[in-house]
N, CA, C and O atoms as a Tinker XYZ file with bonds, in Angstrom:
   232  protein
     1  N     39.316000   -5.772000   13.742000    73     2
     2  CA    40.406000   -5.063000   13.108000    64     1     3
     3  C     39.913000   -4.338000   11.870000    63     2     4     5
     4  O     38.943000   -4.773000   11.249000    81     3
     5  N     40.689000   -3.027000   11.423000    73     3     6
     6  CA    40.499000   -2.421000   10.369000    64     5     7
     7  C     40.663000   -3.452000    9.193000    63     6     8     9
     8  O     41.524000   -4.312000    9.008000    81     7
     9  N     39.604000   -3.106000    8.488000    73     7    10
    10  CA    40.482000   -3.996000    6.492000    64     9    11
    11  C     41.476000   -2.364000    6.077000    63    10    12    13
    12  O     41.120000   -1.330000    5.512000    81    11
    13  N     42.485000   -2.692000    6.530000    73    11    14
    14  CA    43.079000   -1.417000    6.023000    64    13    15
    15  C     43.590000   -1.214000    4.447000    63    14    16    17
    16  O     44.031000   -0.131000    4.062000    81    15
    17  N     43.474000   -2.440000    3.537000    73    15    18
    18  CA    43.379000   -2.605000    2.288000    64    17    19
    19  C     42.220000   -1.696000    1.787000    63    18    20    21
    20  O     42.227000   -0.825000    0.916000    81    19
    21  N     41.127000   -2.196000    2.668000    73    19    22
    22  CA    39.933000   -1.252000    1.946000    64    21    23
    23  C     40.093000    0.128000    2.052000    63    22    24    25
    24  O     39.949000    1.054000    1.253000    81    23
    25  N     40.422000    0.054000    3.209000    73    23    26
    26  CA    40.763000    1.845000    3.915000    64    25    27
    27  C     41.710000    2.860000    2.511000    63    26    28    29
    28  O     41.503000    3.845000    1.803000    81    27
    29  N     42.873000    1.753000    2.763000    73    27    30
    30  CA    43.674000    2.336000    1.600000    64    29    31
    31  C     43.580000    2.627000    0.332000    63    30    32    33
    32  O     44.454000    3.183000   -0.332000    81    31
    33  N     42.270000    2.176000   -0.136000    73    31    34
    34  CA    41.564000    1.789000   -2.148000    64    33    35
    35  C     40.693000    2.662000   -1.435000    63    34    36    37
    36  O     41.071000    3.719000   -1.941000    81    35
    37  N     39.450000    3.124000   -0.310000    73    35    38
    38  CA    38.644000    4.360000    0.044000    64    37    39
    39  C     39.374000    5.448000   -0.458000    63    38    40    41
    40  O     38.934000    6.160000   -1.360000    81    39
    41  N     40.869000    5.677000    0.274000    73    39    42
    42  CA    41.266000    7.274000    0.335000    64    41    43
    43  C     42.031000    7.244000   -0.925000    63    42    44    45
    44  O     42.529000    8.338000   -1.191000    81    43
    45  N     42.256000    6.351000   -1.737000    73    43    46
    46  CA    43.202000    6.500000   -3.236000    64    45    47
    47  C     44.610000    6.733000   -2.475000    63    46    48    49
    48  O     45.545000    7.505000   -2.685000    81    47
    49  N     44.441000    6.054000   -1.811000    73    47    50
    50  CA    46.545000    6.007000   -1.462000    64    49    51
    51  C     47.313000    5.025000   -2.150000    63    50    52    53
    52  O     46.931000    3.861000   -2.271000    81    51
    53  N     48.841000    5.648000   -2.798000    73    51    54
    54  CA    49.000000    5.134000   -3.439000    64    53    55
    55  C     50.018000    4.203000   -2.933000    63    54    56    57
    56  O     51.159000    4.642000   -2.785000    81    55
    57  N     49.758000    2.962000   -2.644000    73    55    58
    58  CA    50.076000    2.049000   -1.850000    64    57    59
    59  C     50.405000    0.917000   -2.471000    63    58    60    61
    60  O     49.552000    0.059000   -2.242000    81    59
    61  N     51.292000    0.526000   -3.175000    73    59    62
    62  CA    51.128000   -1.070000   -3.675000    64    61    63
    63  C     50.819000   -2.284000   -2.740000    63    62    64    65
    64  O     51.516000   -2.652000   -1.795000    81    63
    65  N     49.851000   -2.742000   -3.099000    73    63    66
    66  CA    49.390000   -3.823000   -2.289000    64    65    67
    67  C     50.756000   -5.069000   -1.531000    63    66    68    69
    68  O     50.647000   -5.721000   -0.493000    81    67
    69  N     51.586000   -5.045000   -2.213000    73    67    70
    70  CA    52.662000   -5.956000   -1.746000    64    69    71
    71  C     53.220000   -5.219000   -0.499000    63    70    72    73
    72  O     53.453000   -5.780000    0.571000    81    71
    73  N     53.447000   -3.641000   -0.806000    73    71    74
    74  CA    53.504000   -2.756000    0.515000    64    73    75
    75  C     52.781000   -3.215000    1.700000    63    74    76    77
    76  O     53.322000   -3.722000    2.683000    81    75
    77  N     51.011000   -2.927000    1.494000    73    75    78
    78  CA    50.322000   -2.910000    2.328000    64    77    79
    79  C     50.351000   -4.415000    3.032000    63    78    80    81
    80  O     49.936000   -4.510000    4.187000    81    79
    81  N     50.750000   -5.367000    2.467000    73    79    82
    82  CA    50.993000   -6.743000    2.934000    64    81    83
    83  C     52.113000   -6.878000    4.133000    63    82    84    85
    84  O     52.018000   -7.548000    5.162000    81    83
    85  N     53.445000   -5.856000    3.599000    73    83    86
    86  CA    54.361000   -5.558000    4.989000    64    85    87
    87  C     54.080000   -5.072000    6.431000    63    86    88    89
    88  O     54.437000   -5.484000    7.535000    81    87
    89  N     53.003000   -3.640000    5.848000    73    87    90
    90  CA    53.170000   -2.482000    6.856000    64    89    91
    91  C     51.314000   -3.205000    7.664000    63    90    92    93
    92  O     50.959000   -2.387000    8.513000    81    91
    93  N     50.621000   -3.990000    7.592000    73    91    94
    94  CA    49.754000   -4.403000    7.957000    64    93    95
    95  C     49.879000   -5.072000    9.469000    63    94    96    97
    96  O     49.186000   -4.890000   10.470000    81    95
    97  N     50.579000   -5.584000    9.332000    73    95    98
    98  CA    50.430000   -6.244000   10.962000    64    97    99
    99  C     51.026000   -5.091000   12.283000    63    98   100   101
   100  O     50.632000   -5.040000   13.448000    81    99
   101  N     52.094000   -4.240000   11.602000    73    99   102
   102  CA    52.203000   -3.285000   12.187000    64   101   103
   103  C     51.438000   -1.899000   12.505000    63   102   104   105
   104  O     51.735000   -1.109000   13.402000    81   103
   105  N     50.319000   -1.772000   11.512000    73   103   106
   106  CA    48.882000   -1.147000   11.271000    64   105   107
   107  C     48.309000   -1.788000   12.379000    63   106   108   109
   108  O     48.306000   -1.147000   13.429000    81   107
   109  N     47.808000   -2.948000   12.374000    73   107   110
   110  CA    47.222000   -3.702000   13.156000    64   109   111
   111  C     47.378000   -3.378000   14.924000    63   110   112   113
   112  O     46.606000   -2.896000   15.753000    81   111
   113  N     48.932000   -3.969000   14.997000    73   111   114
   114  CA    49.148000   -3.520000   16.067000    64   113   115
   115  C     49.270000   -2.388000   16.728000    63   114   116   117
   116  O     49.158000   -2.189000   17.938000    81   115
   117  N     49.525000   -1.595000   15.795000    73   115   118
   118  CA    49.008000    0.296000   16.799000    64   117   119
   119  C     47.955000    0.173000   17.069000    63   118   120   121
   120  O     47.680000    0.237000   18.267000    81   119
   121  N     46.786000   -0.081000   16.011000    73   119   122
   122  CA    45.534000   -0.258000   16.625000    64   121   123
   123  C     45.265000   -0.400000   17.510000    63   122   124   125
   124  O     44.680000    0.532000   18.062000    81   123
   125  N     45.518000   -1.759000   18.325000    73   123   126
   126  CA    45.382000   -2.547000   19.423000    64   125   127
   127  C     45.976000   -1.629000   20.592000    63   126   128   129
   128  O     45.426000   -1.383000   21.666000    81   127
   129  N     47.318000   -1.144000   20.109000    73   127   130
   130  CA    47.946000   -0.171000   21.442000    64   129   131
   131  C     46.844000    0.881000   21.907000    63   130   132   133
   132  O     46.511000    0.981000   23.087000    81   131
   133  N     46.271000    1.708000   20.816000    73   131   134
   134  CA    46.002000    2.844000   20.856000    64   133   135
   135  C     44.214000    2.793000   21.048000    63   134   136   137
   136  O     43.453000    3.574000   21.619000    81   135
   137  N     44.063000    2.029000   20.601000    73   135   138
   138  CA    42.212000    1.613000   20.285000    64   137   139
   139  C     41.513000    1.684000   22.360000    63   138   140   141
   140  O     40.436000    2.239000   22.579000    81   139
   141  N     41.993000    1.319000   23.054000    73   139   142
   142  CA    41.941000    1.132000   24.489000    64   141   143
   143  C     41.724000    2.747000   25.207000    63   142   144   145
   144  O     40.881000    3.160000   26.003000    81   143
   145  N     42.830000    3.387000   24.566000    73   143   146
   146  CA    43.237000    4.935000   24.903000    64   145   147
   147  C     41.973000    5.652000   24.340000    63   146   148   149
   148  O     41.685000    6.576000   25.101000    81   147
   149  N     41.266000    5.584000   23.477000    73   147   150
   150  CA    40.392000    6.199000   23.212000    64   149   151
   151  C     39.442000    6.675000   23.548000    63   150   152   153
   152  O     39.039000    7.792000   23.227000    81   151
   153  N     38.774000    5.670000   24.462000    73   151   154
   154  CA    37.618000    5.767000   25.808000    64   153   155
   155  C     38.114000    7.189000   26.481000    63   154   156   157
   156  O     37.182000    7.934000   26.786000    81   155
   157  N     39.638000    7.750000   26.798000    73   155   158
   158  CA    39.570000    8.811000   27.690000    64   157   159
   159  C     39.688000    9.975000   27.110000    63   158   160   161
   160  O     39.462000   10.974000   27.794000    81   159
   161  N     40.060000   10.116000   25.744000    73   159   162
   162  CA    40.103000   11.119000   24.864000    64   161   163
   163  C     38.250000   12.342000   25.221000    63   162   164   165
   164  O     37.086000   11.948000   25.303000    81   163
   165  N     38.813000   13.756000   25.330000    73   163   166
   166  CA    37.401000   14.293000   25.309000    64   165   167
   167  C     37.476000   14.835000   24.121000    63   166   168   169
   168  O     38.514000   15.033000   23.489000    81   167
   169  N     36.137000   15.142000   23.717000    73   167   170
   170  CA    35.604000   15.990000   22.604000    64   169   171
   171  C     36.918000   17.134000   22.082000    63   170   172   173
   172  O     37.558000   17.043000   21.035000    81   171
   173  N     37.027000   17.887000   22.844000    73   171   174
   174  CA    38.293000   18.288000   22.392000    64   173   175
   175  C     39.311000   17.744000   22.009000    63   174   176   177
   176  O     39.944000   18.302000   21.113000    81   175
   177  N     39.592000   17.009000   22.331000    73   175   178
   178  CA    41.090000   16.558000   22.187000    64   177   179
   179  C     40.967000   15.329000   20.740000    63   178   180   181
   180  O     41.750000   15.203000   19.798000    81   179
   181  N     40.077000   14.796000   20.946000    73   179   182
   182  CA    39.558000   13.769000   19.468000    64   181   183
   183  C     39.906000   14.691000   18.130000    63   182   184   185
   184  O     39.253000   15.710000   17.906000    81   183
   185  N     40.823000   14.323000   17.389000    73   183   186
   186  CA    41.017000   15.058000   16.444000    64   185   187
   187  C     40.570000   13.928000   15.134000    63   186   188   189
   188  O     41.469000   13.693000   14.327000    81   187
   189  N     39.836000   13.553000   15.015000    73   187   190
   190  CA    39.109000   12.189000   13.752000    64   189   191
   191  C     38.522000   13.645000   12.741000    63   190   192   193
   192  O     38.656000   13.448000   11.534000    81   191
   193  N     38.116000   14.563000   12.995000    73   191   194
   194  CA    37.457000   15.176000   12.130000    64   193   195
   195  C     38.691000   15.558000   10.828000    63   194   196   197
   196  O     39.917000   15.658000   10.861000    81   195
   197  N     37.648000   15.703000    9.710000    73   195   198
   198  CA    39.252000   15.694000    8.809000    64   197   199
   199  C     38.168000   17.137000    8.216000    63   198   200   201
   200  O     37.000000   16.974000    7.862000    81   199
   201  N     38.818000   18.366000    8.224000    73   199   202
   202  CA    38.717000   19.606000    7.710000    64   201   203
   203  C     39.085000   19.783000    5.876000    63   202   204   205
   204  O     40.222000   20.136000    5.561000    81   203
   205  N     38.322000   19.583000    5.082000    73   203   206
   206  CA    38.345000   20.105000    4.106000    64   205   207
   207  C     38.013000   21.324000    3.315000    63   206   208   209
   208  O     36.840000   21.646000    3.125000    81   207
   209  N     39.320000   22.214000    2.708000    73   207   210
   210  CA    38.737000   23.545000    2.426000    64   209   211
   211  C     38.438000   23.268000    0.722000    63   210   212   213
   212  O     38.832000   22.385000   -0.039000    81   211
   213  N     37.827000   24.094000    0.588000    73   211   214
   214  CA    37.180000   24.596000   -0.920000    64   213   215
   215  C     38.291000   25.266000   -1.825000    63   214   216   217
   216  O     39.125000   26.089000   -1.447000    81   215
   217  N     38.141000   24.773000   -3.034000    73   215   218
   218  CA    39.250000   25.933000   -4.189000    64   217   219
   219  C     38.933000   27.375000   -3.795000    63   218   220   221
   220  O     39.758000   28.226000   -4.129000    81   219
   221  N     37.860000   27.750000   -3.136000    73   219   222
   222  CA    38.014000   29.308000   -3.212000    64   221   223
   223  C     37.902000   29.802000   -1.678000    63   222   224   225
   224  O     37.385000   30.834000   -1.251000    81   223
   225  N     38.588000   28.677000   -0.925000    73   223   226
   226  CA    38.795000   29.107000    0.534000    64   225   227
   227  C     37.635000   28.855000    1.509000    63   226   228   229
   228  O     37.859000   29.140000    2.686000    81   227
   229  N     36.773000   28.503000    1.282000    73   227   230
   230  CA    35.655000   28.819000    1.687000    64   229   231
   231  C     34.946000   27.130000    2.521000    63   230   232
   232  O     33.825000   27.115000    3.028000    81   231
C-alpha cells in the first residue's frame, strides 16, 4: 500500500493529518480496485505523467 501520509507532506497538500486519518482507508481501497486495471492500460492511455509549464510558458 501507498504511505499516503508521506505522499501528502511530498506534494505540500494541505491536508490535516486528522483528515488524512479519515479519507485513508478509502485511499487505500481505490487502490486495490484500480491497482489490478493497470496491467491493461497502454502507453497512451496512462496518464501518470504530470506536465509542468514554466512562468514564461515554455
Amino acid at each position: 500500500m501507498k504511505d499516503w501520509k508521506l505522499t501528502s507532506k511530498a506534494w505540500n497538500l494541505p491536508i490535516p493529518e486528522s483528515d488524512l486519518d479519515k479519507i485513508i482507508p478509502s485511499l487505500n481501497s481505490l487502490e486495490l480496485s484500480f491497482r489490478p486495471l493497470v496491467e491493461y492500460l497502454t502507453m497512451e492511455e496512462e496518464s501518470s505523467l504530470i506536465f509542468r509549464m514554466t512562468e514564461d510558458g515554455k
